[in-house]
C-alpha positions in Angstrom: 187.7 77.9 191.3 190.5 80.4 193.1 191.8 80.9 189.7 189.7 83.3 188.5 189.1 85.3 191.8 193.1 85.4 191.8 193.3 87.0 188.5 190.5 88.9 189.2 191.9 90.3 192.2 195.5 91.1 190.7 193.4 93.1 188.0 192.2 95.3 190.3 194.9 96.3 191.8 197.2 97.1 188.6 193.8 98.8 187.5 194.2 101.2 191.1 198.0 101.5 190.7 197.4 102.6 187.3 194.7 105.1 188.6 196.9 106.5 191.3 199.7 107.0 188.9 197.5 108.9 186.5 196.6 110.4 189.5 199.9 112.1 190.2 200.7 112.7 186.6 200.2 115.9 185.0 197.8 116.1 181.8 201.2 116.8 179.9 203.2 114.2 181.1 199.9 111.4 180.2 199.9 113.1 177.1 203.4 112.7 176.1 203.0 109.0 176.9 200.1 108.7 175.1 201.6 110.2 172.1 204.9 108.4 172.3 204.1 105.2 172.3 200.3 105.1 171.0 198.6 105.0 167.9 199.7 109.1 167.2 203.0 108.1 166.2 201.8 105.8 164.2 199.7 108.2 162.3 202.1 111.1 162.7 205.0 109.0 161.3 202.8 107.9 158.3 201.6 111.6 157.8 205.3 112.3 157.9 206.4 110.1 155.8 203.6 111.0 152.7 204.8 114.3 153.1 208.2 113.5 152.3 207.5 112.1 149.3 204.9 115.5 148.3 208.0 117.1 149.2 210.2 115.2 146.9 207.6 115.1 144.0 206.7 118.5 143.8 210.4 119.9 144.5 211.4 118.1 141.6 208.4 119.5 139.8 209.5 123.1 140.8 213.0 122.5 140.2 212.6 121.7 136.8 210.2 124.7 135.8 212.5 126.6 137.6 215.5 125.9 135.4 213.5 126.3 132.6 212.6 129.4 133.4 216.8 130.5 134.6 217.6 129.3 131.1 214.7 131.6 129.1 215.8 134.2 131.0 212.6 135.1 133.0 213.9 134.4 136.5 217.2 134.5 138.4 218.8 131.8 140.9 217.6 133.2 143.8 213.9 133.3 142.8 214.8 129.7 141.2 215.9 128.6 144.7 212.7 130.1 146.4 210.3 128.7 144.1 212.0 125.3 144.6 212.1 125.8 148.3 208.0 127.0 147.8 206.9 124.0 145.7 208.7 121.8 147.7 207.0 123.2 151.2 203.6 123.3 149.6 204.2 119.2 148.4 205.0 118.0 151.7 201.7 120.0 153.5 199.5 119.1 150.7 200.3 115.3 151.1 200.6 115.3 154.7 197.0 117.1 154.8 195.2 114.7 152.3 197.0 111.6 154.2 195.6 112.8 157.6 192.1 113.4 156.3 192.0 110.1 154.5 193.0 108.5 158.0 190.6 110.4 159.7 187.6 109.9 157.5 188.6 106.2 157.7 189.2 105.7 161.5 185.5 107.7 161.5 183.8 105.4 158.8 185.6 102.1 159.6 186.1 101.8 155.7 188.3 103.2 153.0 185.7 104.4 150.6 184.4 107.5 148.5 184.3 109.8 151.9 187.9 109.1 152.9 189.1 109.5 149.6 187.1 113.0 149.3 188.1 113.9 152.5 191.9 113.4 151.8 191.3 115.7 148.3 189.5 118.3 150.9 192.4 118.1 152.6 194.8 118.8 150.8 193.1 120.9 148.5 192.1 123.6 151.9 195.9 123.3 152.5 196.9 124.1 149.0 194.7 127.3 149.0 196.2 128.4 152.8 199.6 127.6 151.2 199.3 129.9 148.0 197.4 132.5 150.6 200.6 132.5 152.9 203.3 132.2 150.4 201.8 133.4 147.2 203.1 132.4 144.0 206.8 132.1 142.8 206.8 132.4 139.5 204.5 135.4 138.8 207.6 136.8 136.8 207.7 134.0 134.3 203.9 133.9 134.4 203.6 137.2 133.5 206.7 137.1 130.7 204.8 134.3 129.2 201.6 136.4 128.9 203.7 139.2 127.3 205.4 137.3 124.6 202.0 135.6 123.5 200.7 137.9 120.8 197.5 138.7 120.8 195.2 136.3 119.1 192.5 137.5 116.6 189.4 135.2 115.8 189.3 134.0 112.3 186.7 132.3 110.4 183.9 133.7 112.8 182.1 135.9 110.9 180.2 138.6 112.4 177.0 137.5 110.7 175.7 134.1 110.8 175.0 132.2 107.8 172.0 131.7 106.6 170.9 127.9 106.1 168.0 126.7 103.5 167.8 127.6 100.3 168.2 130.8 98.5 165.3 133.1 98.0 
């Protein structure tokens, strides 16, 4: 029976030494803790980590359209290296954007379903549109080259009359 008065009683006082000592901490310093070794590392090192591989992805995306457009001619290596640079940037936000909406919609719902998944897309897809806002596009030149050496289409086999269908009169 003095069991549980014991334990009950050593609660209470590591529950008023930890009060004192949040006490005496500053908001910073209980934040830092909370963040260091709480569940926001965990999420920031998974957001991290889904970003890396955005980064990677879309890099190598970048890098190879920006070659292709060194080798036509349409760019130079130093808008090459900023559209790589740009592609890559924009992968790693993107995915580290959709990863922490999909978290968040889950840890909100308690389930992994249509609304995290839509959330994640939000995400990312707001983050892609701030990107382009910020940092514009980087191949304008070879998008606008492209658009120059297309010539112009004319619409055949549409005449400017329909046909009329039944028989002749």
């Amino acid at each position: 029976m003095k069991l549980p008065y014991t334990l009950l009683n050593q609660a209470l006082k590591s529950s008023s030494q930890a009060v004192t000592t949040a006490k005496n901490a500053s908001l910073g310093q209980i934040a830092r803790k909370s963040v260091q070794f709480g569940p926001a590392k965990d999420l920031a090192m998974i957001c991290g980590r889904a970003g890396v591989a955005g980064a990677v992805v879309d890099g190598s995306i970048g890098a190879f359209n920006a070659t292709r457009a060194v080798v036509d001619g349409r760019l130079d290596t130093k808008g090459a290296i900023k559209h790589v640079a740009a592609e890559a940037g924009c992968g790693f936000a993107t995915s580290s954007a959709g990863t922490a909406g999909t978290l968040a919609a889950y840890i909100v719902t308690g389930t992994m379903g249509p609304a995290a998944l839509v959330a994640g897309m939000g995400a990312s897809m707001g983050t892609r549109w701030a990107y382009r806002k910020v940092v514009g596009e980087t191949l304008v030149e070879a998008v606008k080259a492209e658009q120059e050496s297309k010539p112009a289409t004319t619409e055949e086999k549409t005449p400017d009359v329909m046909e009329e269908i039944g028989p002749e009169e």
